[in-house]
N, C-alpha and C positions, 0 to 999 in steps of 0.2 A: 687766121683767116677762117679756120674751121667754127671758132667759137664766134664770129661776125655774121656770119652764115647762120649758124643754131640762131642767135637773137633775132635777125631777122624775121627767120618762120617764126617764130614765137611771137612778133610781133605783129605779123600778118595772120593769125591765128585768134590773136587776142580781139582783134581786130575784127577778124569774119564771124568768131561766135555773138564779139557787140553788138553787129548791123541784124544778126539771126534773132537776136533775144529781142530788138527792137522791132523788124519785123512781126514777130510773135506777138509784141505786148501789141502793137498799133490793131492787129489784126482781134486781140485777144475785147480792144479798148471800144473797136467796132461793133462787135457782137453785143455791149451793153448800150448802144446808141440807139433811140427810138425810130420803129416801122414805119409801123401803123398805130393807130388812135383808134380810139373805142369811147364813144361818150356812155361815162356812169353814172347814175343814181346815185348821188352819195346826202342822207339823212331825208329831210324833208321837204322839195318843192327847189333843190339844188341838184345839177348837172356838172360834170366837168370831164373834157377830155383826158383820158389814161392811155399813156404806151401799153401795148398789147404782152408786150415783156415785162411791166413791171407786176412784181407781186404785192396786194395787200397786206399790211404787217396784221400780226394776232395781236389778241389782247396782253397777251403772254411776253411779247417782244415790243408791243409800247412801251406797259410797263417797268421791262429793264433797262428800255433805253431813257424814257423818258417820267422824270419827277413829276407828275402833275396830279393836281386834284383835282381835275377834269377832264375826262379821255376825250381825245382826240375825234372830230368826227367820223374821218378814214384814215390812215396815211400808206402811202402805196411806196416802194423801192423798186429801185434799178436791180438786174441779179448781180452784180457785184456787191450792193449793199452800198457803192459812193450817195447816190442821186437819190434824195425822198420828196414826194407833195403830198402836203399836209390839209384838211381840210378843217379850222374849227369854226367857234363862237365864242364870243365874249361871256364872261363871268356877268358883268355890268350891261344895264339896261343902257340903250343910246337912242331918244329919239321914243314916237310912240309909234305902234305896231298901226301900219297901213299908212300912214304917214314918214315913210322911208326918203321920198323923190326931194320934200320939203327941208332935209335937213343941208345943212352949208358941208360941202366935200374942203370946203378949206380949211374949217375947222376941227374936221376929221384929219385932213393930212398932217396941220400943224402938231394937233394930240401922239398921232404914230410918229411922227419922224423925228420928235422929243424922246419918244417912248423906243424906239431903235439906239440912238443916239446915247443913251442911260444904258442901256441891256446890259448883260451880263459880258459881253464883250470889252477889249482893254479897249480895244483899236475898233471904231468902224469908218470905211471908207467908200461912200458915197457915188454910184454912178451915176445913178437917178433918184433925186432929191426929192421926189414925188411930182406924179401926173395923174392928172382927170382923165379918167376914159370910160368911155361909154359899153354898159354893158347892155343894151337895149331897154330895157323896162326900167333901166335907173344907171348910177353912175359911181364907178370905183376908183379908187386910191390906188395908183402903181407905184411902190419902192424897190430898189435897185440898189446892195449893196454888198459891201466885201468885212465880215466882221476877224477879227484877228485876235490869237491869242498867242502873248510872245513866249517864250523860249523859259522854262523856269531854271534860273542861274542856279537853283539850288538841288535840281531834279540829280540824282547819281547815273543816268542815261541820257542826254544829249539828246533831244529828238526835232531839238529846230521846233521852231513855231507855228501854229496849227490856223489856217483860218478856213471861212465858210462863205460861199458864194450864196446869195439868197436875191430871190423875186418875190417879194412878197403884197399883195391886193387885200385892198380893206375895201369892206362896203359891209349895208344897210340890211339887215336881212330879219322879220319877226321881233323889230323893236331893240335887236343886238348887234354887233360889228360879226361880219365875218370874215374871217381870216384865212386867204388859200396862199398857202407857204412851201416854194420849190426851193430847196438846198442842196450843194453838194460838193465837195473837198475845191475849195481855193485858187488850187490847181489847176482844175478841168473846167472850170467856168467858164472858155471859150468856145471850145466844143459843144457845151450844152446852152448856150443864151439863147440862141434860135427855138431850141426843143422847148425850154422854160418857158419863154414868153408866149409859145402858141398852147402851151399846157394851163398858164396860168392866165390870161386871158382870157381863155374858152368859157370861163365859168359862167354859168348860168343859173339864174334864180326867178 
């Protein structure tokens, strides 16, 4: 009877520190959710809304995160480090400078959504297949997708499969595509669609 009793509280124990660690993380998951917005400057004759919370990455922490041979215009983080937007430009000319409004947004969308679709992703899965939207003085490409990387059967640690929740807007900017790219762990992509899509919309050129 005595040892039915002992499992009991232990199980009701197990139990209260669960609900405590989950209160804590919910509370913890709060504090990286966006306030306030602050519109920035970011390169030349581009604007975009930033959480007041996130911080700009260094050159120092592009580069270790990311492989490119062309830095980034800005990229900003959440303070946990899950949630990044990315600001660039195309490598490739698209279109001739001042002549942005004239080119076909459907020929743009078809080019990225082939161009997502190929990525370095195993898996991507599709919310929003691409839309027109108006950014006032011209008109961008909204993508909406969930890329996946499964589970490597040969890894010696088990860490289950990784994917990335992305809003990613193309449009027309100085004769090049530009590219404003909100990501962030797979997981939390519910919590953040509302914050992404008024982050990544915002942009202005």
């Amino acid at each position: 009877m005595k040892i039915k009793k002992h499992k009991i509280k232990t199980v009701k124990t197990t139990v209260f520190i669960f609900l405590l660690l989950c209160v804590f993380s919910a509370f913890n998951f709060a504090g990286q959710m966006p306030d306030k917005y602050k519109r920035k400057r970011i390169g030349e004759g581009v604007t975009l809304l930033i959480p007041d919370n996130f911080v700009e990455m260094s050159d120092e922490e592009i580069a270790a995160k990311y492989f490119t041979p062309k830095r980034p215009l800005a990229i900003f983080r959440s303070p946990d480090r899950r949630a990044e937007i990315g600001v660039n430009s195309s490598l490739f000319e698209w279109g001739e400078v001042g002549l942005e409004s004239e080119l076909s947004m459907e020929l743009l969308m078809g080019f990225y959504k082939g161009a997502i679709a190929n990525s370095f992703y195993e898996k991507v899965k599709f919310l929003n297949e691409g839309e027109i939207i108006n950014l006032g003085s011209r008109e961008g490409v909204l993508f909406e997708f969930i890329g996946a990387i499964p589970e490597d059967p040969n890894a010696i640690i088990n860490q289950g499969g990784k994917s990335r929740y992305h809003q990613v807007l193309y449009s027309v900017y100085n004769g090049k595509v530009l590219i404003v790219n909100f990501n962030v762990s797979g997981t939390d992509y519910k919590y953040w669609r509302e914050h992404a899509t008024k982050m990544v919309t915002s942009v202005k050129i």
